[in-house]
ZALOLUM-817755 format. One line per field, with one value per residue (C-alpha): residue number from 1; residue in one letter; x negated, y negated, z. Coordinates in steps of 0.05 Angstrom, whole numbers, plus 5000, padded with zeros to 4 digits. Example, Ala and Ser with C-alpha at 12.3 -4.5 7.8 and 13.67 -1.06 7.14 Angstrom:
num: [1_2]
residuo: [A_S]
x: [4754_4727]
y: [5090_5021]
z: [5156_5143]
***
This chain:
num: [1_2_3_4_5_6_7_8_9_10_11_12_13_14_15_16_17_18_19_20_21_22_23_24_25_26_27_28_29_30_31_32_33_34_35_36_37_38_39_40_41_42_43_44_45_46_47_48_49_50_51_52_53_54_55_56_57_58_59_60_61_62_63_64_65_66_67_68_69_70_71_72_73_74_75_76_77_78_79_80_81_82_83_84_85_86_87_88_89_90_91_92_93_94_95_96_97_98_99_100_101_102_103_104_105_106_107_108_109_110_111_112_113_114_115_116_117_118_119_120_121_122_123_124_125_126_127_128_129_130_131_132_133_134_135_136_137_138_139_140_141_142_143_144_145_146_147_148_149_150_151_152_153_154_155_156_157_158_159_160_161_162_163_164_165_166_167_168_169_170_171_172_173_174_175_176_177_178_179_180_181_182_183_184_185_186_187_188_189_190_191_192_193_194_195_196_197_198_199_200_201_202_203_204_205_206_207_208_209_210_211_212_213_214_215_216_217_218_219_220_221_222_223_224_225_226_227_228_229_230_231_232_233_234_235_236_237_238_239_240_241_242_243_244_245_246_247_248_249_250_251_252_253_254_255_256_257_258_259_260_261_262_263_264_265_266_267_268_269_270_271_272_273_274_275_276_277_278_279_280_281_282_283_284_285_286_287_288_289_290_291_292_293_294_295_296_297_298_299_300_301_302_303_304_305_306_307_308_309_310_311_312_313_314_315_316_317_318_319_320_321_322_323_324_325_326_327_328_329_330_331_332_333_334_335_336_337_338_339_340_341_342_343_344_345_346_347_348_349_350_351_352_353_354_355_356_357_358_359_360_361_362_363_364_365_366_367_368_369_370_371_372_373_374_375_376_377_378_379_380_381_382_383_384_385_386_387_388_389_390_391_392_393_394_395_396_397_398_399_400_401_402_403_404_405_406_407_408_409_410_411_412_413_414_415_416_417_418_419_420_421_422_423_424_425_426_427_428_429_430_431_432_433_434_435_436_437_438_439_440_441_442_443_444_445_446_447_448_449]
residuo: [X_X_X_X_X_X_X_X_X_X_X_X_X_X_X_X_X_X_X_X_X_X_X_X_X_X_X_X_X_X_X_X_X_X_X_X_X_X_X_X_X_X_X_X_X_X_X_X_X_X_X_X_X_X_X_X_X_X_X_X_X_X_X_X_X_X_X_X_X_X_X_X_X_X_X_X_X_X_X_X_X_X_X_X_X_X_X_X_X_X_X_X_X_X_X_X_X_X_X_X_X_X_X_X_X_X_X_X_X_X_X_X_X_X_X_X_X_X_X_X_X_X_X_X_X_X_X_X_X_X_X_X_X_X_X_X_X_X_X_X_X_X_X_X_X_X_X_X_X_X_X_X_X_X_X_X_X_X_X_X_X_X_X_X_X_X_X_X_X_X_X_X_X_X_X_X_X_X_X_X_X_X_X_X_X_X_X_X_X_X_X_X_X_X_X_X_X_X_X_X_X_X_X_X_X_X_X_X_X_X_X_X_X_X_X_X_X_X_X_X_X_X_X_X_X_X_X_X_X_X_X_X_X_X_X_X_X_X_X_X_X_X_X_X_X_X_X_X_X_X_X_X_X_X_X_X_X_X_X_X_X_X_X_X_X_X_X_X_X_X_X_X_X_X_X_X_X_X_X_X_X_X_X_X_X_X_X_X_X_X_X_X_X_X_X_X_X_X_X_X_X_X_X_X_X_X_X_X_X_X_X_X_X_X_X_X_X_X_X_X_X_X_X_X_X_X_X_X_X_X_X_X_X_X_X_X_X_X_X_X_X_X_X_X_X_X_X_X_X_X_X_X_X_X_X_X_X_X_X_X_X_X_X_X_X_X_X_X_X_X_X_X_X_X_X_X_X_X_X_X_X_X_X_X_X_X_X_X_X_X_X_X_X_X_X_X_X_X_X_X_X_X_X_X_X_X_X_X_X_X_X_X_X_X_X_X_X_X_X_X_X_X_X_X_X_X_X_X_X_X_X_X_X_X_X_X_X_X_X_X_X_X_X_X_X_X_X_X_X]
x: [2234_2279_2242_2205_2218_2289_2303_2246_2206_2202_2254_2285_2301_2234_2198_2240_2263_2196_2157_2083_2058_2086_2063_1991_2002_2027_1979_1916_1956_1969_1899_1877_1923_1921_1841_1820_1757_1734_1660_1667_1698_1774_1808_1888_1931_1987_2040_2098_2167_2187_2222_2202_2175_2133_2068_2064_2076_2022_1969_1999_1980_1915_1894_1910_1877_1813_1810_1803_1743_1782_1791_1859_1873_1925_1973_2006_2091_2092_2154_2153_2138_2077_2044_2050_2016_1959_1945_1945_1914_1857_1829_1855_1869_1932_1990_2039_2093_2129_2200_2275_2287_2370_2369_2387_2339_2335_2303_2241_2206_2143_2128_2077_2046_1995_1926_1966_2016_2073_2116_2100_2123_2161_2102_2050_2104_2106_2034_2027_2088_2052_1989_2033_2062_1995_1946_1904_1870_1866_1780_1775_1718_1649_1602_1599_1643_1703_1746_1747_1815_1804_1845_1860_1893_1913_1955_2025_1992_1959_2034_2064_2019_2027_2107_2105_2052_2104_2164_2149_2209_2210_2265_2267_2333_2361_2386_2386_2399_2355_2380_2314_2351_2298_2250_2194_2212_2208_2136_2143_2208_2206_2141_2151_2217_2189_2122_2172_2202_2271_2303_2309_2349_2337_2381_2367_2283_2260_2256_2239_2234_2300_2342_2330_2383_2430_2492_2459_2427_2438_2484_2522_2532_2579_2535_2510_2573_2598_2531_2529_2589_2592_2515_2538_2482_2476_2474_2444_2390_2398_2351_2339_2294_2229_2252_2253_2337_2371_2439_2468_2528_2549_2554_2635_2615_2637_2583_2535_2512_2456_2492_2516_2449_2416_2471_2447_2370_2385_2428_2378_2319_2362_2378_2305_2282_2243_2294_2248_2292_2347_2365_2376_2372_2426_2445_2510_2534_2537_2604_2639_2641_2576_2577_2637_2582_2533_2574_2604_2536_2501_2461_2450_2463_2423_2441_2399_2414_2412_2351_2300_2244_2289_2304_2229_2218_2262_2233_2161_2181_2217_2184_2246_2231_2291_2331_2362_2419_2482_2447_2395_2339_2311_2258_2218_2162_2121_2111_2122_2118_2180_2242_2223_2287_2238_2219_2292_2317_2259_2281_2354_2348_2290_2349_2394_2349_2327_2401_2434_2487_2518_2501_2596_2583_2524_2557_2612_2584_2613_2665_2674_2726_2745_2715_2717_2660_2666_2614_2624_2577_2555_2509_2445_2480_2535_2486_2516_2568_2628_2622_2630_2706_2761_2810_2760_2744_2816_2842_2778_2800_2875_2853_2805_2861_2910_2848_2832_2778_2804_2773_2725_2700_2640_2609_2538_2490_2451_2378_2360_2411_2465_2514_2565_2590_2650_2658_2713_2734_2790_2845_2885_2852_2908_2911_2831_2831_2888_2858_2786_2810_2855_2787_2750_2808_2807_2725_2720_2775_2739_2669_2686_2655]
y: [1374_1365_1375_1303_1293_1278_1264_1211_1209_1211_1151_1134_1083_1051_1049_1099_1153_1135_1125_1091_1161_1192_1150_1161_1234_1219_1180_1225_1286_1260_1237_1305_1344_1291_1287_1356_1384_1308_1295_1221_1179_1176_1119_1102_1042_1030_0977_0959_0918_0855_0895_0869_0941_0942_0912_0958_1025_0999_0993_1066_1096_1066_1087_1159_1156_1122_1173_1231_1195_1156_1077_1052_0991_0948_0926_0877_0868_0899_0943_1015_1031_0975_1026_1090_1045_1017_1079_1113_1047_1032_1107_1107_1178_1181_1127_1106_1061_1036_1019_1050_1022_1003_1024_0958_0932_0969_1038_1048_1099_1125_1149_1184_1193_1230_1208_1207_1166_1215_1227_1288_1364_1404_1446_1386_1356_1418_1425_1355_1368_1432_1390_1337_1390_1425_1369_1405_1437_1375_1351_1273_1235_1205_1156_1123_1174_1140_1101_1028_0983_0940_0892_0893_0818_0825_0877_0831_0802_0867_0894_0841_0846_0924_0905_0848_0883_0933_0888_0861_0813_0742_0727_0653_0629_0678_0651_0699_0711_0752_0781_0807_0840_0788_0841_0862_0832_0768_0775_0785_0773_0699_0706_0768_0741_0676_0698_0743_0669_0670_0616_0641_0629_0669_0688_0727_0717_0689_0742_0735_0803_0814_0797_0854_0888_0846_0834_0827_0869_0926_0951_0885_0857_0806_0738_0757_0761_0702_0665_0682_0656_0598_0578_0600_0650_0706_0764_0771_0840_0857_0896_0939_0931_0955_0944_1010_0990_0956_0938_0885_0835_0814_0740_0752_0772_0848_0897_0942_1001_1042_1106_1037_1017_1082_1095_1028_1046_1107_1099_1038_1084_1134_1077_1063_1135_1137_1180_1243_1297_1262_1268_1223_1260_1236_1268_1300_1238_1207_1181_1230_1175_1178_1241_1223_1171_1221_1266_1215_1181_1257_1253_1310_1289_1336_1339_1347_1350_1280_1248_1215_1263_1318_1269_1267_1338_1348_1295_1322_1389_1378_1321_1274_1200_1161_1184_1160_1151_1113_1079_1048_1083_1091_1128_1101_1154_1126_1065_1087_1148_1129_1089_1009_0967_0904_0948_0975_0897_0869_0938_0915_0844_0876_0901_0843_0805_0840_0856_0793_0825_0799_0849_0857_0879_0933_0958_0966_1033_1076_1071_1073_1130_1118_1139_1143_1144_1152_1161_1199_1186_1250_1283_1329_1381_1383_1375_1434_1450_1420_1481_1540_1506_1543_1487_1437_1478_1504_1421_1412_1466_1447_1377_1408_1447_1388_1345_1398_1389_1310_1297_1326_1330_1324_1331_1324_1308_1250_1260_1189_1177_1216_1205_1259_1219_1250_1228_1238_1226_1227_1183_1157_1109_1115_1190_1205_1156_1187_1254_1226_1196_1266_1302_1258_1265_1332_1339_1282_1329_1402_1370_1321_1266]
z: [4445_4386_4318_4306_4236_4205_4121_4129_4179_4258_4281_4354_4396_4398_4463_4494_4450_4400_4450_4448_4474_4421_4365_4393_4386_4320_4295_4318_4294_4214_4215_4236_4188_4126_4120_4133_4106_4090_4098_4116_4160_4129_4120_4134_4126_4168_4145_4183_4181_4216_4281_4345_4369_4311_4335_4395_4352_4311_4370_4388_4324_4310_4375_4366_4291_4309_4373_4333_4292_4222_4214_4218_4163_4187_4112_4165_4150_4079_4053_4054_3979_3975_4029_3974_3927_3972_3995_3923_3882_3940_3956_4021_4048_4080_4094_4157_4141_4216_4206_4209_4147_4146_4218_4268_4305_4370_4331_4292_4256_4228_4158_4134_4058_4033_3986_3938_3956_3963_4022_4058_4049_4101_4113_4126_4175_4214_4217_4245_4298_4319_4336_4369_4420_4431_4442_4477_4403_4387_4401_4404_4382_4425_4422_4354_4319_4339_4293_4278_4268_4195_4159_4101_4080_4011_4012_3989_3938_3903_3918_3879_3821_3812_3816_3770_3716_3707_3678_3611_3608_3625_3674_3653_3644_3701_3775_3827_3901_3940_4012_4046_4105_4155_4129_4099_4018_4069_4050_3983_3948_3927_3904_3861_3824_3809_3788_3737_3720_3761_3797_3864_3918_3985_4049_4104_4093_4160_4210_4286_4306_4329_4265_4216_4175_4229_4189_4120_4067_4033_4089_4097_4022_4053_4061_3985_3958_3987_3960_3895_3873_3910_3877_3809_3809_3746_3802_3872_3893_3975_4000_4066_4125_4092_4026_3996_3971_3931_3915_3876_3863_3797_3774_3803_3873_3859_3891_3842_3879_3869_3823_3772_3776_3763_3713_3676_3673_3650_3591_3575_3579_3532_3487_3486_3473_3548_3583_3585_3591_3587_3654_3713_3788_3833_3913_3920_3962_3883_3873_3820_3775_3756_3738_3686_3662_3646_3612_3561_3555_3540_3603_3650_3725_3760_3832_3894_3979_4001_4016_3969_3990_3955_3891_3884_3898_3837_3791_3802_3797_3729_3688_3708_3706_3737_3797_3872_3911_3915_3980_3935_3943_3878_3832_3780_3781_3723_3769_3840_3884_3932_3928_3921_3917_3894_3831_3825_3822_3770_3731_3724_3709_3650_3628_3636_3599_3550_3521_3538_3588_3647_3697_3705_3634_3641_3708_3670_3642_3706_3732_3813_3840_3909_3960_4037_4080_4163_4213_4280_4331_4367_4418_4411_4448_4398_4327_4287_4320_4273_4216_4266_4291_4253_4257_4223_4170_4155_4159_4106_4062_4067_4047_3986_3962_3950_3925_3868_3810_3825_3884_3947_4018_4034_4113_4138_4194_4181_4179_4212_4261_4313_4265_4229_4160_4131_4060_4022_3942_3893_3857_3909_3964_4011_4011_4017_4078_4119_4098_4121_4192_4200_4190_4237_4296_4296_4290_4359_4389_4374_4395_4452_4427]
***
């Protein structure tokens, strides 16, 4: 077996890669590992997103926690960052969020957070794996020790309210679109925003289990585009499967991602004199333009491997307040303790409203250098293999030396799926494209895939 956990989280092809087996083994492993040295009965929630596979993951893992003696308390479809809150806000003592996030519909995943709300380390995710491959240290619970399976009913609603308590602007006046991916900001979206006093108009909120993240949200701005100019709307928020992203589209259809919209919370914070630090913590996947942003607005761009576990990492470890990634997974750590794309959205349109700007305008802060992104399927027995094959790397540096300080290559292994993503940046769109689908030839050719 493979190491279980990727950038965030254990994720498969549910039911057969993710299997139910596993997510029992999961589940009574975390609740070992999570509420050690407890002298009660501990207590976990376990939220979920709208994917079909869902329900049956759940049963999985509230089997394995309430077999090793804590009660499982079932959120029900909830996004991702609403689970880091319960958990946190209600006392609970550890947190599983089931979902694959952007992923399409056929994979899952399970997340795990901590008491206090915080995604887990590297160390408490290998101590947890090491229980789920030796199961037999594991000592199950008897008689009336076992755990019991709760609900807990109002857990979109006390979401909502920590979301909405935290924007101090009234959005009255404002028309927006919301894209809810047919997931989990189904459940909350058009109640948040309109409690905040939008006029909202929702797409892609009525999921039946097999329509999440399929050709809409944050990874397919298309419909949102199309639907806020055509309804005349002041700007349009998309979010992901479990509604931990956001993007957005201006009031001219033109997409905002999520470096513009860090780039415009941040310089508002500075402008505000909140920006503690004065710093804004971005992945090296950040477009290059942002970092021209923060050097003409006096900002420091720290930079950080990709992932928003490693964003965090670095805004915990250095009093930072604002950071995420171009994806739109964003960080407001005075309010939240992961990425929550409803928060990111009510953050913006603050903004917005509180300076009287079309969003065009504020986005118009950074400016966007092209950039080229490809993905290259590959196979486990290949994972790694693409950095140790002299002609890649000498077509990569022959291609960095005629980019220069203008432009660069970027190449990694994603974390959450068998994908290799090339990315590629600099002045001239034609040119970084023929570079990027030279790179990615020769990469399928020297790995066979």
């Amino acid at each position: 077996m493979g190491r279980l956990f990727g950038t965030d989280g254990v994720r498969g092809v549910a039911i057969t890669e993710l299997t139910c087996e596993t997510a029992m083994k999961i589940g009574r492993a975390a609740a070992l590992v999570l509420t050690k040295g407890l002298d009660r009965k501990a207590k976990i929630f376990i939220g979920k997103d709208t994917r079909i596979s869902s329900d049956i993951l759940e049963a999985a893992l509230c089997a394995g926690i309430c077999s090793v003696g804590a009660d499982a308390v079932i959120l029900g479809v909830v996004p991702t960052p609403a689970v880091a809150m319960l958990v946190s806000e209600k006392g609970a003592d550890a947190g599983v969020m089931i979902s694959a996030s952007h992923n399409s519909v056929e994979f899952n995943g399970i997340k795990l957070f901590s008491s206090t709300g915080y995604k887990l380390s590297d160390e408490t995710e290998d101590e947890i794996e090491r229980l789920v491959s030796n199961p037999e240290e594991i000592t199950l619970a008897s008689h009336t020790d076992v755990g019991r399976i709760l609900h807990y009913t109002e857990a979109c609603e006390d979401y909502i309210s920590h979301v909405t308590g935290s924007i101090k602007a009234n959005l009255d006046g404002m028309k927006i679109a919301l894209d809810c991916a047919n997931g989990s900001s189904s459940a909350t979206a058009e109640k948040m925003f309109t409690r905040l006093g939008a006029e909202v108009l929702m797409i892609h909120a009525e999921p039946d289990g097999t329509n999440i993240n399929k050709n809409c949200g944050s990874t397919h701005m298309g419909d949102l585009q199309k639907f806020v100019v055509e309804n005349g709307c002041d700007c349009g928020l998309a979010f992901d499967g479990d509604a931990d992203r956001c993007l957005a589209v201006d009031e001219n259809g033109n997409l905002v991602d999520g470096d513009q919209l860090i780039a415009i919370c941040s310089k508002a914070y500075k402008e505000d004199g909140r920006l503690k630090n004065n710093a804004a913590v971005v992945t090296v996947m950040s477009n290059l333009g942002f970092r021209i942003f923060a050097e003409e607005n006096g900002i420091d761009a720290v930079m950080t491997a990709v992932g928003d576990r490693y964003v965090l990492e670095e805004m915990l470890k250095s009093g930072y307040i604002i950071g995420g990634e171009q994806s739109g997974h964003i960080i407001f750590i005075e309010e939240a303790s992961t990425g929550d794309g409803q928060l990111s959205g009510a953050k913006v349109l603050e903004i917005l409203k509180n300076k009287g700007q079309k969003l065009s305008d504020a986005a118009s802060i950074m400016t966007v250098l092209p950039q080229v992104l490809k993905n290259i399927t590959i196979t486990p027995d290949v994972k790694g293999l693409w950095s140790t094959k002299p002609a890649i790397m000498s077509l990569v540096a022959k291609h960095e030396e005629t980019l220069g300080t203008a432009g660069r290559i970027f190449i990694r292994e994603s974390g959450t799926e068998p994908l290799l993503r090339v990315m590629i940046e600099g002045k001239d769109k034609t040119q970084i494209e023929a570079m990027a689908n030279e790179i990615c030839d020769m990469i399928k050719a020297e790995l066979g895939v």
